[in-house]
LUMFIVO-639690 format. One record per residue: y negated, z, x negated of N, C-alpha, C, O, CB in turn. Coordinates in pm, whole numbers, plus 50000, padded with zeros to 5 digits. Atoms other than C-alpha are relative to their C-alpha. Glycine has a CB too. Layout:
BEGIN
YZXYZXYZXYZXYZX/...
END
This chain:
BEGIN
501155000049915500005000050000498785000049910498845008249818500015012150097/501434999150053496154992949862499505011250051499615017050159499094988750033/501314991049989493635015249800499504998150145499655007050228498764995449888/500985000249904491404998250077500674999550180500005000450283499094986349954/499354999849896494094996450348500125017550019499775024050118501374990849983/500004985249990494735033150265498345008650048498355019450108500525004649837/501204992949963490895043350319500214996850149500505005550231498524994949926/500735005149867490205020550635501385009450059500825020250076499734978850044/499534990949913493315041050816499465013550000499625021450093501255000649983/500634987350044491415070050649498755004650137498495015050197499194996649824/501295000649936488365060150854500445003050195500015010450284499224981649953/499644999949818490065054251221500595016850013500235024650102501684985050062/499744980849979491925093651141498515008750023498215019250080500815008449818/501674986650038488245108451072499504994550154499365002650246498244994549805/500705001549876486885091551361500745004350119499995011450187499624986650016/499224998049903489735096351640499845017749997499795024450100501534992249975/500304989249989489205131551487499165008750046499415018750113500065001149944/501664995549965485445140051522499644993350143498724998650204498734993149869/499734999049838486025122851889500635014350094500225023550166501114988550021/499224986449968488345146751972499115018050030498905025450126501025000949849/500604989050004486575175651850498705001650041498415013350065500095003749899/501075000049893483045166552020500395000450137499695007950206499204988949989/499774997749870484885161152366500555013850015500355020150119500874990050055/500044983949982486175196752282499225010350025499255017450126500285004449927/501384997149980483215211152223499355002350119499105012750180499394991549954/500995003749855481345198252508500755009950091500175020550110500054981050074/499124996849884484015209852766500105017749937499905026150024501744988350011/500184986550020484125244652586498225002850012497865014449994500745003949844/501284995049965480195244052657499915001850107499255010950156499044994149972/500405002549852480475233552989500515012350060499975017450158500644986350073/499104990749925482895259953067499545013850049500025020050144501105002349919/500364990550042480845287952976498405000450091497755010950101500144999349841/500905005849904478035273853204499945004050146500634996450215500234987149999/500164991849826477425292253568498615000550043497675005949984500505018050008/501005007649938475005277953802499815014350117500835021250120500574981850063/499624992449892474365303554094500184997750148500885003650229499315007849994/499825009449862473705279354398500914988849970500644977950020498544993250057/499145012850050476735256854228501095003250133501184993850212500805000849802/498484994049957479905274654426499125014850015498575022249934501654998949855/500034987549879479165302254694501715005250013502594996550008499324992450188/498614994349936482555325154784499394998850111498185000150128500705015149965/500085004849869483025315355143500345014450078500315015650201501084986550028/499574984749968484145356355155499385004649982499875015949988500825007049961/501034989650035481285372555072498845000550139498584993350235499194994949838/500964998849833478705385955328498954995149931498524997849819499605017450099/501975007750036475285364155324499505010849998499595022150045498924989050128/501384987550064472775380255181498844998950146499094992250246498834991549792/501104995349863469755388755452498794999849922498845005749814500245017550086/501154997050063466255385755346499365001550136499944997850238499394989549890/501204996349843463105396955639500455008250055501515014250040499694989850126/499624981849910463235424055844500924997050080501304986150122498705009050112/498335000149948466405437856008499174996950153498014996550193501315019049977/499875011949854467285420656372499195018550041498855026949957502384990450103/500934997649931465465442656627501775003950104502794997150101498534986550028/498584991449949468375468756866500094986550161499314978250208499555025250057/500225014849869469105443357177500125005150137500204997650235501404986149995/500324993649897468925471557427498595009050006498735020949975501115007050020/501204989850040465055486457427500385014150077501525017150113498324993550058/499594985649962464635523357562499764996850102498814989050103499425013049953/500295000849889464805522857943498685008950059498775021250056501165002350054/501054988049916461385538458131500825005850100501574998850168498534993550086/499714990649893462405567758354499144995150134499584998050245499595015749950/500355006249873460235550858605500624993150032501354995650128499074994950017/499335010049945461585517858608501335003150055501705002150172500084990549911/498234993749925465465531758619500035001650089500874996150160500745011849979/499944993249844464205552558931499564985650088500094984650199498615015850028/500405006249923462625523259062500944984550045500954976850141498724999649950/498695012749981465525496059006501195006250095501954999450163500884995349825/498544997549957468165519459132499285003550132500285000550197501125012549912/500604999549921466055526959430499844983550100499854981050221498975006549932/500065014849996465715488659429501484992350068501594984350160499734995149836/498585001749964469715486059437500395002650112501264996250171500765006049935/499354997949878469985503459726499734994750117500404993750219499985010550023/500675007349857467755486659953500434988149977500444981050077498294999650029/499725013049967469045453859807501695000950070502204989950093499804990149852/498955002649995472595464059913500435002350196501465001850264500685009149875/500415001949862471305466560269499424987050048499544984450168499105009550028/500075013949947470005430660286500634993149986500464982850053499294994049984/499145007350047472585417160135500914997450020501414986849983500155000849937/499254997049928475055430060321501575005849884501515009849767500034987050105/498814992250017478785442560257500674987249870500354975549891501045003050182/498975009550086480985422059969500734991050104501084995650213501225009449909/499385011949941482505390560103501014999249964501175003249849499534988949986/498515000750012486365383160133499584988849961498624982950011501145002150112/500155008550040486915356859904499094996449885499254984849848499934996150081/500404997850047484745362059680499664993149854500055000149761500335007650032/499485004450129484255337859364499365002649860499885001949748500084987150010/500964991950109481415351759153499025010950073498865008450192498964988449913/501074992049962478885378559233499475011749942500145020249884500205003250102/500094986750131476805403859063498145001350082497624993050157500224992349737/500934999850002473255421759079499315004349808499845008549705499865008250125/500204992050126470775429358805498244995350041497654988350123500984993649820/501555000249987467135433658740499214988049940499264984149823499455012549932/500625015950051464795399358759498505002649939497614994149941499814987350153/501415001750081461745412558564500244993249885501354988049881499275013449957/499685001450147461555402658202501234985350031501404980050141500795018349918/499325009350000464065375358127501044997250115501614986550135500445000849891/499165006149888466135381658447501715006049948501995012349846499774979850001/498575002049993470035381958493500364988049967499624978249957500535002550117/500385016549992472165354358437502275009550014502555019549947498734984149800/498925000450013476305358258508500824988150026500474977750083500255008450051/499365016949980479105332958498501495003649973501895014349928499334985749867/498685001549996482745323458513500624988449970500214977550011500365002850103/499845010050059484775303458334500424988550042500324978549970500515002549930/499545009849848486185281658647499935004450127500055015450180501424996250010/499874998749798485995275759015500174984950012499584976449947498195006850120/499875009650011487795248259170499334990550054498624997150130500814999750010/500815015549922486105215659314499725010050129500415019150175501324980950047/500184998649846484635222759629498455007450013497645011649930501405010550076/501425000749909481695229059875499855020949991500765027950035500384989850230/499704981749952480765273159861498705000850033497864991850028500555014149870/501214996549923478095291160013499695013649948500495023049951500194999650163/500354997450088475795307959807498735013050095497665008950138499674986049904/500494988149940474345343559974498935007749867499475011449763501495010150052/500774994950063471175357759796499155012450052499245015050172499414990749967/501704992149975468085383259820499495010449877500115014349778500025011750162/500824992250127465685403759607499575011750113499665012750236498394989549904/500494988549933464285434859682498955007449854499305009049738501555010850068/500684990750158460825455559465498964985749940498384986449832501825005749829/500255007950090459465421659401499644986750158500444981750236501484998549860/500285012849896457235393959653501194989049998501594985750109498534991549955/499265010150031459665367759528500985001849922501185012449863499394991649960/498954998450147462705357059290500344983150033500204974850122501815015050004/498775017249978464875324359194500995002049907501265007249798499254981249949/498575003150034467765316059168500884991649976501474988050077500465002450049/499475011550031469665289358977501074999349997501435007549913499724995649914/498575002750038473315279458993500114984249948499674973749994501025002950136/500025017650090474345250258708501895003649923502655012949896497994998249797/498675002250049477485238058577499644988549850499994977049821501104992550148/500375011550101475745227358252501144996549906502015004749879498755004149909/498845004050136478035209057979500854991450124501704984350069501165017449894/499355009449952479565189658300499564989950052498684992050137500615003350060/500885014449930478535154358404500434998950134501604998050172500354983949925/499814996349887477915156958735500245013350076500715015550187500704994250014/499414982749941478275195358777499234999050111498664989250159499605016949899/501254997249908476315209459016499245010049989499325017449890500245001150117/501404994950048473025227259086499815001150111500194993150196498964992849916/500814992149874471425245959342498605008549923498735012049806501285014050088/500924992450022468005264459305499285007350109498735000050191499294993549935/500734989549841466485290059584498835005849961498475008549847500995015250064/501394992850030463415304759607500475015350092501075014550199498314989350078/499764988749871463935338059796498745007349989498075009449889501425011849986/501164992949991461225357359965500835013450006501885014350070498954995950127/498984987950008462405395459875499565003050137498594999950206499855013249872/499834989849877463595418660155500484992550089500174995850204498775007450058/499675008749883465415388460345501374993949919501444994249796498614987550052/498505008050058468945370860258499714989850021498774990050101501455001750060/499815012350032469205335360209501014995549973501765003149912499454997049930/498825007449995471815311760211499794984149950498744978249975500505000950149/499725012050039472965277460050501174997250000502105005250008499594997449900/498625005050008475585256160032499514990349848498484985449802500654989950170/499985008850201476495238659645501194994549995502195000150038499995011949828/498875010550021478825212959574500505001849831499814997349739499314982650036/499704994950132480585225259256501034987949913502064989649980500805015950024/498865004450107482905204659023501145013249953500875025249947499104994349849/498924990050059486355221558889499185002949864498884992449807501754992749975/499925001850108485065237858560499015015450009499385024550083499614984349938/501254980250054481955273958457499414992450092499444980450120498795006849796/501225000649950479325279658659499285009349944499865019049895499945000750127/501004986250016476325301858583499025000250078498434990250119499335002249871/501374993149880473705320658811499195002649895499495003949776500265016750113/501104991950082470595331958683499175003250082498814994450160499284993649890/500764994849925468525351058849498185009649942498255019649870501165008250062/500785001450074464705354358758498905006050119499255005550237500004985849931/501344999349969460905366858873499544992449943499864992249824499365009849989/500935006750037458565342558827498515008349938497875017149996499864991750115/501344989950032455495355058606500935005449841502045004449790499575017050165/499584995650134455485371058286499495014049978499535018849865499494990449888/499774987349980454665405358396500965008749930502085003849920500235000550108/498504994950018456945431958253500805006750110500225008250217500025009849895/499144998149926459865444958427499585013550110498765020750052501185001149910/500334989149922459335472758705500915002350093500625006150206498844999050056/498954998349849462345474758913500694991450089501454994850179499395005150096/499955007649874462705445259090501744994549939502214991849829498414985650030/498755004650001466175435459153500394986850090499664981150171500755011050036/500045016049892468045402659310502225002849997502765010849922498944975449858/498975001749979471735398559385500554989750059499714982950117500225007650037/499185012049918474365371759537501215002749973501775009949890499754984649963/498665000949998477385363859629500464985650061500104982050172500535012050079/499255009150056479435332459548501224996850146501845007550152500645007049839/499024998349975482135322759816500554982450023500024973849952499995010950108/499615010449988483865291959925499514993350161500204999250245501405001649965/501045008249923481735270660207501475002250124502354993850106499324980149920/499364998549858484045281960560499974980450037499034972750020498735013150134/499695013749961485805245660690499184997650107499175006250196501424997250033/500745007749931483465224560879498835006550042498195004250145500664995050097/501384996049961480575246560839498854990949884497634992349894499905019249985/
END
């Protein structure tokens, strides 16, 4: 073998070498490298910055209480007795944001929709079957201290009530209630 054959393999060893050992290198730099918004644990509790959430029940006034449950009783005199059959129904107080209850099905069909308020000139009352195309929808106005009635054409699937004072007053008592049943044949 020559001298110059013997170097030039000399040359491709040194180089294949000092390749080698720079892609080593690098990858032992990289390794050592920690980003902090790179890779989150998907197990760890989020961090919280701004002030803590706010309790989601405030303190009840000793007035209002007396004056809602006072409220309850006179609405459970216009409202009359619970209905056989029965497919949703509930009361609660319509100052402030109102009531709102619901159920996760009722099947197709025609029901008849029994309301009133009491503590309060007015209230409304929405029944929606949102998230279905074609649900249905009713809205009432009720004058308190009187029952009211509708009929609603429902789809199989949730409904929700909500029950509301108009105004942005705060709350003082005023209550609203209904009851949900299935629309009596050929009424």
């Amino acid at each position: 073998m020559s001298l110059s054959k013997s170097l030039h393999r000399g040359r491709h060893w040194m180089r294949g070498t000092a390749l080698l050992l720079a892609m080593a290198g690098t990858a032992a730099g990289l390794a050592g490298c920690e980003y902090p918004d790179d890779v989150t644990d998907p197990t760890a509790a989020p961090t919280r910055t701004g002030r803590p959430a706010r309790s989601l029940s405030p303190p009840v006034d000793p007035g209002v209480a007396t004056a809602e449950q006072r409220n309850l009783d006179d609405l459970g005199a216009v409202l009359g007795t619970r209905p056989d059959g029965l497919v949703l129904g509930g009361t609660g107080g319509i100052g402030g944001s109102g009531f709102r209850y619901s159920t996760a099905a009722v099947p197709k069909g025609t029901y008849t929709l029994t309301a009133a308020c009491t503590g309060a000139p007015n209230a409304f009352l929405t029944v929606s079957q949102d998230g279905l195309r074609g649900g249905g929808r009713a809205e009432m106005n009720l004058d308190c201290g009187a029952a009211a009635t509708t009929r609603v054409d429902l789809r199989a699937g949730p409904v929700q009530i909500q029950g509301f004072r108009p105004g942005a007053d705060p709350a003082a008592g005023e209550v609203a209630g209904f009851w949900l049943v299935p629309a009596a044949p050929g009424s």
